[in-house]
PDB file with SEQRES, HELIX, SHEET and CRYST1 records, atoms N, CA, C and O in Angstrom:
SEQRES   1 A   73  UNK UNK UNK UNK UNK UNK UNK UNK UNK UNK UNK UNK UNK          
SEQRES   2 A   73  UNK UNK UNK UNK UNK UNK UNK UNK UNK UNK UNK UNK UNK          
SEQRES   3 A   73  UNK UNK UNK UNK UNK UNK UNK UNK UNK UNK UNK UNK UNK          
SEQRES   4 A   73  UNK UNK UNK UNK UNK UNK UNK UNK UNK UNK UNK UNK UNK          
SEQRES   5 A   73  UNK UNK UNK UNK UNK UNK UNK UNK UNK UNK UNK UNK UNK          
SEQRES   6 A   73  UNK UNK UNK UNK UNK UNK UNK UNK                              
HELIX    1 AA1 UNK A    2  UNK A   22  1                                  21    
HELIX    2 AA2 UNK A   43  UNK A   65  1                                  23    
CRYST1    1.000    1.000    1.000  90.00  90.00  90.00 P 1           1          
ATOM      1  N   UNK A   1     -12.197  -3.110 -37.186  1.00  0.00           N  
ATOM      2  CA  UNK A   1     -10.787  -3.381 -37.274  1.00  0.00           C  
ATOM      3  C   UNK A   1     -10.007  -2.596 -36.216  1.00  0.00           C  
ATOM      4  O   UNK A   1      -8.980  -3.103 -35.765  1.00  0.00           O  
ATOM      5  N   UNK A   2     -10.461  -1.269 -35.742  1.00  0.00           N  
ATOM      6  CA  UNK A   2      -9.750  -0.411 -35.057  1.00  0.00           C  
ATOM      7  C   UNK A   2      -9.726  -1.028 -33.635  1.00  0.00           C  
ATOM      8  O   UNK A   2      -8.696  -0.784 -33.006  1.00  0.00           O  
ATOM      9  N   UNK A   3     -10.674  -1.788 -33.000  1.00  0.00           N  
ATOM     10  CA  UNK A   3     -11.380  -2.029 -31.653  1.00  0.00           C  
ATOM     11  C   UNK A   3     -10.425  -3.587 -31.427  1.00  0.00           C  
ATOM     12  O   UNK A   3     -10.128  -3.960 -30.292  1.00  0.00           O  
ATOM     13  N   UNK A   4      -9.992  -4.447 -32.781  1.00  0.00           N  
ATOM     14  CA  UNK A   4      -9.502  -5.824 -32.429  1.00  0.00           C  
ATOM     15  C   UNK A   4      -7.690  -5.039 -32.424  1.00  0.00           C  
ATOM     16  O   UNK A   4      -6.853  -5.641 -31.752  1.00  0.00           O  
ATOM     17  N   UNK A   5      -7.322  -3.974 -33.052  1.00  0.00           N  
ATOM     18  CA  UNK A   5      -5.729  -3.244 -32.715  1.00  0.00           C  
ATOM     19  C   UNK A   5      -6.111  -3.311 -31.478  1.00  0.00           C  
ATOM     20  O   UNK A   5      -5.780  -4.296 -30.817  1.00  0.00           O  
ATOM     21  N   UNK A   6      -6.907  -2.255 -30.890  1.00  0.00           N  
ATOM     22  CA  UNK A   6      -6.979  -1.878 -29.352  1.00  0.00           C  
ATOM     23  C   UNK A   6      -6.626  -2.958 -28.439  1.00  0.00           C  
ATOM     24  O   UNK A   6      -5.834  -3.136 -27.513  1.00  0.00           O  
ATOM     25  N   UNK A   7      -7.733  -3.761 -29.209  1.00  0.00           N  
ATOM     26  CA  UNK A   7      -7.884  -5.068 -27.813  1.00  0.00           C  
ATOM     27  C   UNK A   7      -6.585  -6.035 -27.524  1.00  0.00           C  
ATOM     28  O   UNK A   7      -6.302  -6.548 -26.442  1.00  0.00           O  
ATOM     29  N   UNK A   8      -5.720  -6.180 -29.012  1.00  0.00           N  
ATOM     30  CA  UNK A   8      -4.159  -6.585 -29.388  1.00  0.00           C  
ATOM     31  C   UNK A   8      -3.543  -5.907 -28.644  1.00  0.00           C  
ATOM     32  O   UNK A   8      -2.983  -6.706 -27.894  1.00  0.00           O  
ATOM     33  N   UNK A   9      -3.277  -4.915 -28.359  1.00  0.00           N  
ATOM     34  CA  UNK A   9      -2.558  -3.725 -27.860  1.00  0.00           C  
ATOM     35  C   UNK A   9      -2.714  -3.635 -26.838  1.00  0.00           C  
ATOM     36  O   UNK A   9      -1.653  -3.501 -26.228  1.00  0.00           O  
ATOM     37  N   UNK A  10      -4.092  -3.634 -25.872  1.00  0.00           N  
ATOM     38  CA  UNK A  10      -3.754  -4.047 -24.647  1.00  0.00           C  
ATOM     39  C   UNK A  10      -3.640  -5.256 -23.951  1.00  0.00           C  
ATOM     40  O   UNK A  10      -3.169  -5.222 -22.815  1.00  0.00           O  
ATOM     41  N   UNK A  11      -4.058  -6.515 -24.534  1.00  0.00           N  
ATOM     42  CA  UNK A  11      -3.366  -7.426 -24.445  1.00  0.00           C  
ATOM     43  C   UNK A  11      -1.695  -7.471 -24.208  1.00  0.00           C  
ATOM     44  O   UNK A  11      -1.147  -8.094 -23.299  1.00  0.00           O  
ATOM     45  N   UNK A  12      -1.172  -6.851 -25.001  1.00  0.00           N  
ATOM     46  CA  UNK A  12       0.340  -6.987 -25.033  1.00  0.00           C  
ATOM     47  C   UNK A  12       0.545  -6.050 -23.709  1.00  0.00           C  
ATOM     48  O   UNK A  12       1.532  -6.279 -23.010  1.00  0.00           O  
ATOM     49  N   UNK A  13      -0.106  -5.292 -23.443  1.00  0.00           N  
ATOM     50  CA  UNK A  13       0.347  -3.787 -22.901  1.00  0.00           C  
ATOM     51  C   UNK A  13       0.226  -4.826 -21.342  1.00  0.00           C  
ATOM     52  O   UNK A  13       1.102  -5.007 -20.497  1.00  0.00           O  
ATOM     53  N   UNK A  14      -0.763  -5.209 -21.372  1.00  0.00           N  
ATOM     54  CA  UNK A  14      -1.416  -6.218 -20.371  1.00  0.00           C  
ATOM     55  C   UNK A  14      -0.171  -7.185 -19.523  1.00  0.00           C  
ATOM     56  O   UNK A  14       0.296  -7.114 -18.386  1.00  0.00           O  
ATOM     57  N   UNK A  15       0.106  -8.183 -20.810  1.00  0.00           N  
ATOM     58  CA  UNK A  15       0.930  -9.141 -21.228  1.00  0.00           C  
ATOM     59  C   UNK A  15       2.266  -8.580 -20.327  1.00  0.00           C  
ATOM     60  O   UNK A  15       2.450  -9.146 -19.249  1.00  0.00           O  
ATOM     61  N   UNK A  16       2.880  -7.870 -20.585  1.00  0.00           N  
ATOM     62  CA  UNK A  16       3.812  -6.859 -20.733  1.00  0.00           C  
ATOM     63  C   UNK A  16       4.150  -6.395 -19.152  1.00  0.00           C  
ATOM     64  O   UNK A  16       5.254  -6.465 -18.613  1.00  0.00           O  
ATOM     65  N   UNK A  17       3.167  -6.009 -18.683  1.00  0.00           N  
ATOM     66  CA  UNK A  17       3.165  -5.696 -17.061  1.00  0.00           C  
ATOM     67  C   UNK A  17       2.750  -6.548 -16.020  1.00  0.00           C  
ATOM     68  O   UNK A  17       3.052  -6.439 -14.831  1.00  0.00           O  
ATOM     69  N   UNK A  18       2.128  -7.295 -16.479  1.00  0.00           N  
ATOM     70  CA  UNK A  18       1.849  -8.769 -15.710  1.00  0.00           C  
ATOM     71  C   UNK A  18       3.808  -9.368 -15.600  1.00  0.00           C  
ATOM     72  O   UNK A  18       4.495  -9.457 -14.582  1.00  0.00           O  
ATOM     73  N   UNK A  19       4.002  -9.517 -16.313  1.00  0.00           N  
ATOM     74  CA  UNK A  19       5.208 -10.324 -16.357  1.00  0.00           C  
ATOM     75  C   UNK A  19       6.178  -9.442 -15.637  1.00  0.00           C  
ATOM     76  O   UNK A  19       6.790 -10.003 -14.729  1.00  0.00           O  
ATOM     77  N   UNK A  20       6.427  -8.278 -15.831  1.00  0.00           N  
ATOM     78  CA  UNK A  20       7.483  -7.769 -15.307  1.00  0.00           C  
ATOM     79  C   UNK A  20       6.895  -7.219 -13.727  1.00  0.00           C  
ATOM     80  O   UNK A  20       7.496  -6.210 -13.360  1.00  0.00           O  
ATOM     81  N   UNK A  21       6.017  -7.627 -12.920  1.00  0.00           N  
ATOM     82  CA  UNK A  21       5.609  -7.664 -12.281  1.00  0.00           C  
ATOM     83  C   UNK A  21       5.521  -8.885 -11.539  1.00  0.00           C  
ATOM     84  O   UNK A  21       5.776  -8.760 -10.341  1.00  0.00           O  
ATOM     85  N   UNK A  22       5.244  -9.967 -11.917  1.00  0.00           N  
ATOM     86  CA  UNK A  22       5.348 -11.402 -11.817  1.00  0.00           C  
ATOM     87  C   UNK A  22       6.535 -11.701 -11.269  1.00  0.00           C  
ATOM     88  O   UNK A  22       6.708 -12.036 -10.097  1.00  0.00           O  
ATOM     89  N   UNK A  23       7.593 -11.551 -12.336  1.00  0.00           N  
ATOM     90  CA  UNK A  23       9.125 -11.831 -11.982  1.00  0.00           C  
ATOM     91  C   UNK A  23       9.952 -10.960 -11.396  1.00  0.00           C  
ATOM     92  O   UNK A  23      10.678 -10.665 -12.345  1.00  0.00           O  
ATOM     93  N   UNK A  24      10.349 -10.331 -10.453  1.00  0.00           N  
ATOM     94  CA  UNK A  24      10.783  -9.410 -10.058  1.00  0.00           C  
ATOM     95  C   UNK A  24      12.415  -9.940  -9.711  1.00  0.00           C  
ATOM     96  O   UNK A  24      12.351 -10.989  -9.069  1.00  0.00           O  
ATOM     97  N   UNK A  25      13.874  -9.499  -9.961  1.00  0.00           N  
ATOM     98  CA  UNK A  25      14.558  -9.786 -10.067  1.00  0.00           C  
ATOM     99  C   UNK A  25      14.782 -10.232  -8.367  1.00  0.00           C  
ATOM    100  O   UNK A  25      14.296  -9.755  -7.341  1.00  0.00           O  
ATOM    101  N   UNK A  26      15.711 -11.325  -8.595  1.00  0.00           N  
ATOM    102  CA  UNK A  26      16.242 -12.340  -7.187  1.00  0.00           C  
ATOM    103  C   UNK A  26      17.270 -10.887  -5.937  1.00  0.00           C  
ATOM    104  O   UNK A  26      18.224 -10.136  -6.143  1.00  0.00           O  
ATOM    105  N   UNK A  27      16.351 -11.162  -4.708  1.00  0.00           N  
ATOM    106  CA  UNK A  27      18.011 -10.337  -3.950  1.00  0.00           C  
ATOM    107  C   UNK A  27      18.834 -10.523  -3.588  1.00  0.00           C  
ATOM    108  O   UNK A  27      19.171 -11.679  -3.333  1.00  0.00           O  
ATOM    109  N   UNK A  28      19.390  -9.769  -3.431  1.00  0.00           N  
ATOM    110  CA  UNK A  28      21.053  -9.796  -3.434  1.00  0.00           C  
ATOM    111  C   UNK A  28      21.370 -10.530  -2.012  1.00  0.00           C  
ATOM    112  O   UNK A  28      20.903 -10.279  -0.901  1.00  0.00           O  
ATOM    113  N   UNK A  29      22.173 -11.370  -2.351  1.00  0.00           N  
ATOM    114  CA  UNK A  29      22.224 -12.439  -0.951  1.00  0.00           C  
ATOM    115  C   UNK A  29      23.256 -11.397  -0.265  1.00  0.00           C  
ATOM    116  O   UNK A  29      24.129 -10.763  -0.856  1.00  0.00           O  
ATOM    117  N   UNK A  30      22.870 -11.356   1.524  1.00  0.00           N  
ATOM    118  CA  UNK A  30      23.427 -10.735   2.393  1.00  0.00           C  
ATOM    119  C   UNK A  30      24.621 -11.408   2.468  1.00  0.00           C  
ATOM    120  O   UNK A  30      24.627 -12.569   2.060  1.00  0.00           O  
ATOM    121  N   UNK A  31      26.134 -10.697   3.115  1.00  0.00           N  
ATOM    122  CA  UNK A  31      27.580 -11.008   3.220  1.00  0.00           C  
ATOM    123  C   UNK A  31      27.316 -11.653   5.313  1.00  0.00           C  
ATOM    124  O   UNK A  31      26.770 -11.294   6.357  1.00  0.00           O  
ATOM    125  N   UNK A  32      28.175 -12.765   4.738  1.00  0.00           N  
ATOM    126  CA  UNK A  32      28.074 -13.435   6.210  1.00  0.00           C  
ATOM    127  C   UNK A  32      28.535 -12.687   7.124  1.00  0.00           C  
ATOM    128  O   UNK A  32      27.923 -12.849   8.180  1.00  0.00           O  
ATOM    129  N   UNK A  33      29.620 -11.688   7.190  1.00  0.00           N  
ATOM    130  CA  UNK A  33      30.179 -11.043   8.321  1.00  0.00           C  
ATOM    131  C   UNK A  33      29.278 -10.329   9.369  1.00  0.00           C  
ATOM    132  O   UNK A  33      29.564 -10.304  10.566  1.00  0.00           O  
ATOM    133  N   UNK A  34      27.711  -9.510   8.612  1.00  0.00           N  
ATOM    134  CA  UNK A  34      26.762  -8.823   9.500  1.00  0.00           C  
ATOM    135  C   UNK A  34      25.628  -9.420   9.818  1.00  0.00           C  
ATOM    136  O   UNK A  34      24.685  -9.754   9.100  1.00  0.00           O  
ATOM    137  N   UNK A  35      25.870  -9.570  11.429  1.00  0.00           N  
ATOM    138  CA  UNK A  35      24.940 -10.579  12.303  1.00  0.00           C  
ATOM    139  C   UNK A  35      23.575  -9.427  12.179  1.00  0.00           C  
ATOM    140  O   UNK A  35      23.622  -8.199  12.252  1.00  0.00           O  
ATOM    141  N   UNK A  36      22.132 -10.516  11.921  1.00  0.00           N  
ATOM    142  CA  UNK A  36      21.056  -9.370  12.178  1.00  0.00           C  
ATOM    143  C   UNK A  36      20.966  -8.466  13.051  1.00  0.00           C  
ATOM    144  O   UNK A  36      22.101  -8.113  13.370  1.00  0.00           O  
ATOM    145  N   UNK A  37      19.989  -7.775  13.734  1.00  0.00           N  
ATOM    146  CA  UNK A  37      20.150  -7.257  14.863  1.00  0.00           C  
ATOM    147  C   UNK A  37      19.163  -8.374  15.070  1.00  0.00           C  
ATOM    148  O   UNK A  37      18.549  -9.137  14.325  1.00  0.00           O  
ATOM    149  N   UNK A  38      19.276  -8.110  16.810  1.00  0.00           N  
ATOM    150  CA  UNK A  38      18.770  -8.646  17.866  1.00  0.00           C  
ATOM    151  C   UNK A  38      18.240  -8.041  18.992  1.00  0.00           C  
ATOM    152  O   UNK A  38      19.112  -7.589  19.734  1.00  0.00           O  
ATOM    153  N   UNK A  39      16.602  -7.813  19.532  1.00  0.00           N  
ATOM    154  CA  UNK A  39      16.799  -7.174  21.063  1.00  0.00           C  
ATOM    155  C   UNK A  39      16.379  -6.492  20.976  1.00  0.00           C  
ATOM    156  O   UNK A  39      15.446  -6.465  21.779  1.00  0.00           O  
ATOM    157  N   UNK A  40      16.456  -5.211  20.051  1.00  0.00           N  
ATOM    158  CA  UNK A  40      15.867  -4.389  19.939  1.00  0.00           C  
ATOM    159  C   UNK A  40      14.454  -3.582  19.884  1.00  0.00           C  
ATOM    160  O   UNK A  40      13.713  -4.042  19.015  1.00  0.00           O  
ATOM    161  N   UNK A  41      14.002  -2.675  20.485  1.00  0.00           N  
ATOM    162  CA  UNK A  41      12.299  -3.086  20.125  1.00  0.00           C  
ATOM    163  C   UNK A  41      12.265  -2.119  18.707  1.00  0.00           C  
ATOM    164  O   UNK A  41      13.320  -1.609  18.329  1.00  0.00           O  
ATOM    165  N   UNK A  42      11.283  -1.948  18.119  1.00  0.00           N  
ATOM    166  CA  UNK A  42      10.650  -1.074  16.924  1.00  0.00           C  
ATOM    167  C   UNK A  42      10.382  -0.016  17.415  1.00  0.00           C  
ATOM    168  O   UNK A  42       9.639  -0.118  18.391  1.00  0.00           O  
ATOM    169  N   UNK A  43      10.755   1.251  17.078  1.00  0.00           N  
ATOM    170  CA  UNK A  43      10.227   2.738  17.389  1.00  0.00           C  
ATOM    171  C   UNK A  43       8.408   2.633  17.863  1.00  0.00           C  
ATOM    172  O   UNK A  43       7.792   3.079  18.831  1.00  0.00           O  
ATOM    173  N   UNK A  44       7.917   1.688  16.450  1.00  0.00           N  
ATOM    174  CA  UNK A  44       6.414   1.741  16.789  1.00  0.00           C  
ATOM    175  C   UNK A  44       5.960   1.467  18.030  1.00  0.00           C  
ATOM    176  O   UNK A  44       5.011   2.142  18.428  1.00  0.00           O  
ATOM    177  N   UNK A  45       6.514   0.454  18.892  1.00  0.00           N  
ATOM    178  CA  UNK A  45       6.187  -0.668  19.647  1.00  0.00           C  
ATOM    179  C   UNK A  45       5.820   0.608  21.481  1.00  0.00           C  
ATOM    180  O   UNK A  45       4.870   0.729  22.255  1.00  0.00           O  
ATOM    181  N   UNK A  46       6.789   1.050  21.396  1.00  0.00           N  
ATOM    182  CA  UNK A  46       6.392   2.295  22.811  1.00  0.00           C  
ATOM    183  C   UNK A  46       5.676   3.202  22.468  1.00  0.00           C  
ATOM    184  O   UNK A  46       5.127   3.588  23.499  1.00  0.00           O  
ATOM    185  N   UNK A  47       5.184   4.064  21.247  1.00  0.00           N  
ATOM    186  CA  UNK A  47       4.252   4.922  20.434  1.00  0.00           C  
ATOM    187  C   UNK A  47       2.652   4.215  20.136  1.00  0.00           C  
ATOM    188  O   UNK A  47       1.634   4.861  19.885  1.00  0.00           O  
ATOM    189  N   UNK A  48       2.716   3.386  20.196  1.00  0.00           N  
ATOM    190  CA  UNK A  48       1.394   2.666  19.582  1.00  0.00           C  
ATOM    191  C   UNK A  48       0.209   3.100  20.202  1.00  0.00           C  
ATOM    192  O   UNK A  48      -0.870   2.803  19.689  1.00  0.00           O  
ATOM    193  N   UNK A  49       0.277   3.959  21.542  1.00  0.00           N  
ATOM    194  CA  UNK A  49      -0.984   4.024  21.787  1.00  0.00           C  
ATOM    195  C   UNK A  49      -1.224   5.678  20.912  1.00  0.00           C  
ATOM    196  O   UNK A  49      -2.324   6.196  21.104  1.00  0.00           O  
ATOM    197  N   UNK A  50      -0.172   6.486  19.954  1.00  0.00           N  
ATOM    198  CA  UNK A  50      -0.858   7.378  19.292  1.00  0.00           C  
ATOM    199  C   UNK A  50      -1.713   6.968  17.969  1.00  0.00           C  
ATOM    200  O   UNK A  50      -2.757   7.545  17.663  1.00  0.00           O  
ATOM    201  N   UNK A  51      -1.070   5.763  17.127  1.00  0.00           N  
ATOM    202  CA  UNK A  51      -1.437   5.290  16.356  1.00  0.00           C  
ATOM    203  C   UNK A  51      -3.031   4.814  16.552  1.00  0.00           C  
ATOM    204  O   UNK A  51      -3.802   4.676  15.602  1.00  0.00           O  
ATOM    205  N   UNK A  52      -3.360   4.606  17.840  1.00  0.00           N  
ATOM    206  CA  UNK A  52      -4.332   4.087  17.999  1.00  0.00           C  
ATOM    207  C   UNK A  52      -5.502   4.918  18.114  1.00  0.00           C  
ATOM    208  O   UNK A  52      -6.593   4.697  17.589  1.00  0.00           O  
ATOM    209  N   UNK A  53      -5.230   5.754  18.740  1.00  0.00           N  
ATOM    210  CA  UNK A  53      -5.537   7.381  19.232  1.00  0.00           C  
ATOM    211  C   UNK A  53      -6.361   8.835  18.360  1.00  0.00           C  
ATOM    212  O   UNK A  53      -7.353   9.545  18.528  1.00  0.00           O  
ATOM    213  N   UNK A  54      -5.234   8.698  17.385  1.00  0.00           N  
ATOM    214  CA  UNK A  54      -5.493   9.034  15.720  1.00  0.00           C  
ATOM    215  C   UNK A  54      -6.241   8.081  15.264  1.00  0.00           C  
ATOM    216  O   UNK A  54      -7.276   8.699  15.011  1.00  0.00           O  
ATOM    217  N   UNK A  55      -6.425   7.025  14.991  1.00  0.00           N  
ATOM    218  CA  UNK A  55      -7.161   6.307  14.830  1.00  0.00           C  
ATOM    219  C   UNK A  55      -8.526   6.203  14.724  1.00  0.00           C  
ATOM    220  O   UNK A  55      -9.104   5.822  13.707  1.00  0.00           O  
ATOM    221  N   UNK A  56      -9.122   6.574  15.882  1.00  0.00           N  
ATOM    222  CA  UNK A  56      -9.963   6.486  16.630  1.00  0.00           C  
ATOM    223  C   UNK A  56     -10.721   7.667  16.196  1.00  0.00           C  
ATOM    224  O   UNK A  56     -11.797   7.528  15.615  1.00  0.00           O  
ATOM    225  N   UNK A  57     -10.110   9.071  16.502  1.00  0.00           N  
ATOM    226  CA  UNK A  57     -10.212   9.966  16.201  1.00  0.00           C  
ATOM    227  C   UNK A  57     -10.508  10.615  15.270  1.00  0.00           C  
ATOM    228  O   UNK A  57     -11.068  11.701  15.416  1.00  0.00           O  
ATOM    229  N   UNK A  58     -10.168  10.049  13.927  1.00  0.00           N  
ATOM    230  CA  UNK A  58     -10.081  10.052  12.597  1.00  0.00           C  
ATOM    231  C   UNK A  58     -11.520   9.075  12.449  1.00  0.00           C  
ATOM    232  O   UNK A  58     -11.774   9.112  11.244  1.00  0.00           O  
ATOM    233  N   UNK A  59     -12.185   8.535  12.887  1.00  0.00           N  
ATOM    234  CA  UNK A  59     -13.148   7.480  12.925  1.00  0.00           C  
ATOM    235  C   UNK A  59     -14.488   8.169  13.892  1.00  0.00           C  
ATOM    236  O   UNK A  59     -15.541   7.578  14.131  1.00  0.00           O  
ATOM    237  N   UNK A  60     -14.282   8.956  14.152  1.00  0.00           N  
ATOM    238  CA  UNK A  60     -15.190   9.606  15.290  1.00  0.00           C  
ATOM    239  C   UNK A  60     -15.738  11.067  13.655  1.00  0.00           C  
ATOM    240  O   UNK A  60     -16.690  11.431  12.966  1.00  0.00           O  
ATOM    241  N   UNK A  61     -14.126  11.346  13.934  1.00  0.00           N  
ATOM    242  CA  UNK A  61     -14.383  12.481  12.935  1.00  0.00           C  
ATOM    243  C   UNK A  61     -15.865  12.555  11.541  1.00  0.00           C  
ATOM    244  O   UNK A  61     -16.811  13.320  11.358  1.00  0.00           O  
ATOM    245  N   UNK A  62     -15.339  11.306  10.831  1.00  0.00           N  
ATOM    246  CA  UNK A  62     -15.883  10.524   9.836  1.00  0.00           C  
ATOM    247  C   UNK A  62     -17.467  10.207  10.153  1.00  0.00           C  
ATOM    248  O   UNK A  62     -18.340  10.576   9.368  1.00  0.00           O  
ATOM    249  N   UNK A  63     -17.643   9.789  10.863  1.00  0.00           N  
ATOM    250  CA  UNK A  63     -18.759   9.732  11.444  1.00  0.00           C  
ATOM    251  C   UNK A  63     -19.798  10.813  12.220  1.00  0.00           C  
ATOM    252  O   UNK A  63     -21.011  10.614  12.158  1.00  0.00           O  
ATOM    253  N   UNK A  64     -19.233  12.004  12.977  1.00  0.00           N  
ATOM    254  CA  UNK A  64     -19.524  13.224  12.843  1.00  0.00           C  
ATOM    255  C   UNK A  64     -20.438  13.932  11.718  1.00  0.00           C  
ATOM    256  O   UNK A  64     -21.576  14.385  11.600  1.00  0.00           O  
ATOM    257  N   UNK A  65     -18.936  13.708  10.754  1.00  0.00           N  
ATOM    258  CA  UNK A  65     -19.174  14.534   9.319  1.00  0.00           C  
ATOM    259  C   UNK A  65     -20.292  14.072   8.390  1.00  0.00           C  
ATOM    260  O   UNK A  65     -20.825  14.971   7.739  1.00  0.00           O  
ATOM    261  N   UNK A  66     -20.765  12.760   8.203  1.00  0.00           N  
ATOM    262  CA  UNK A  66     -21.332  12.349   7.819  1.00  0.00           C  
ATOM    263  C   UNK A  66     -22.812  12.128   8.225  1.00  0.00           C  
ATOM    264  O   UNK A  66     -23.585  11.759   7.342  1.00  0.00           O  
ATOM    265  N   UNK A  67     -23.274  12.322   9.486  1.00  0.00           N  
ATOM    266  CA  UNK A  67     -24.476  12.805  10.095  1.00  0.00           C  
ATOM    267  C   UNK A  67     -24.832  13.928  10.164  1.00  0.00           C  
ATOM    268  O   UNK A  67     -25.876  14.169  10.771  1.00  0.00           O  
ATOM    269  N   UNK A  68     -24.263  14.723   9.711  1.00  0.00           N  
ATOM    270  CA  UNK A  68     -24.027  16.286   9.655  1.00  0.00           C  
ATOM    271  C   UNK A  68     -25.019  16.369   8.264  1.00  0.00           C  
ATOM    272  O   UNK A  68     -24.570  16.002   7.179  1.00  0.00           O  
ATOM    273  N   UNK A  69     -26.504  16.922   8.414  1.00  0.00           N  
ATOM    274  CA  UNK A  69     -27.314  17.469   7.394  1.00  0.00           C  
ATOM    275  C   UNK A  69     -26.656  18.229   6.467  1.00  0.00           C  
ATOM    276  O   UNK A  69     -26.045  19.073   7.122  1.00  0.00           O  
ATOM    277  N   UNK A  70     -26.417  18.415   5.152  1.00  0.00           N  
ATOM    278  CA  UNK A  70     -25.977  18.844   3.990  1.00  0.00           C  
ATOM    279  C   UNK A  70     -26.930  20.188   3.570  1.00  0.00           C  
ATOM    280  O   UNK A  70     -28.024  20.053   3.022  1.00  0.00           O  
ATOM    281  N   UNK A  71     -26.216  21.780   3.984  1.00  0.00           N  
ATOM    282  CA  UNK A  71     -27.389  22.599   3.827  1.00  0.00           C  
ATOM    283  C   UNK A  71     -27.902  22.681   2.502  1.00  0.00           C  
ATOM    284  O   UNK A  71     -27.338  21.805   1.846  1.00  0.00           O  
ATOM    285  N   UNK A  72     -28.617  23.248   1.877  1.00  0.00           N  
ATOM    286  CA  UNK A  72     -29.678  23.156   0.942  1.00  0.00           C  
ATOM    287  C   UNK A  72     -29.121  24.639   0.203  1.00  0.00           C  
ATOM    288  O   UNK A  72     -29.397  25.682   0.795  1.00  0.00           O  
ATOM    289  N   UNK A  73     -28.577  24.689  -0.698  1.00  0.00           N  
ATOM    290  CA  UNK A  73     -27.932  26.005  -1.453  1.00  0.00           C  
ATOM    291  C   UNK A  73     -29.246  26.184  -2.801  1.00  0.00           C  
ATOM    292  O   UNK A  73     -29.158  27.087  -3.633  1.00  0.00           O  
TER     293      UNK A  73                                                      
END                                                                             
């Protein structure tokens, strides 16, 4: 009896966050007066070769570390 509460219970619990997850309230429609921007580039867009860099690096690292014999305590 205790295990078919549980399974009720998370069902609902389930139930419950599915939906309010599902439906997420409508947004707020933008006011006509402010034109998007335009033209502009993204901060990322002249930086990208650190992103890439780190990247890489972080991937070298990983791979290093992991060929690296595990001493014997």
């Amino acid at each position: 009896m205790k295990i078919r509460k549980l399974k009720l219970l998370l069902a609902v619990f389930l139930c419950f966050i599915f939906k309010s997850n599902a439906a997420p309230a409508p947004p707020l429609p933008q006011p006509e007066a402010i034109p998007p921007p335009v033209g502009d580039a993204a901060p990322i867009d002249s930086e990208i070769w650190i992103l890439m860099l780190s990247g890489v690096s972080l991937g070298i690292y990983f791979l290093i570390k992991k060929t690296k014999p595990k001493s014997a305590i």
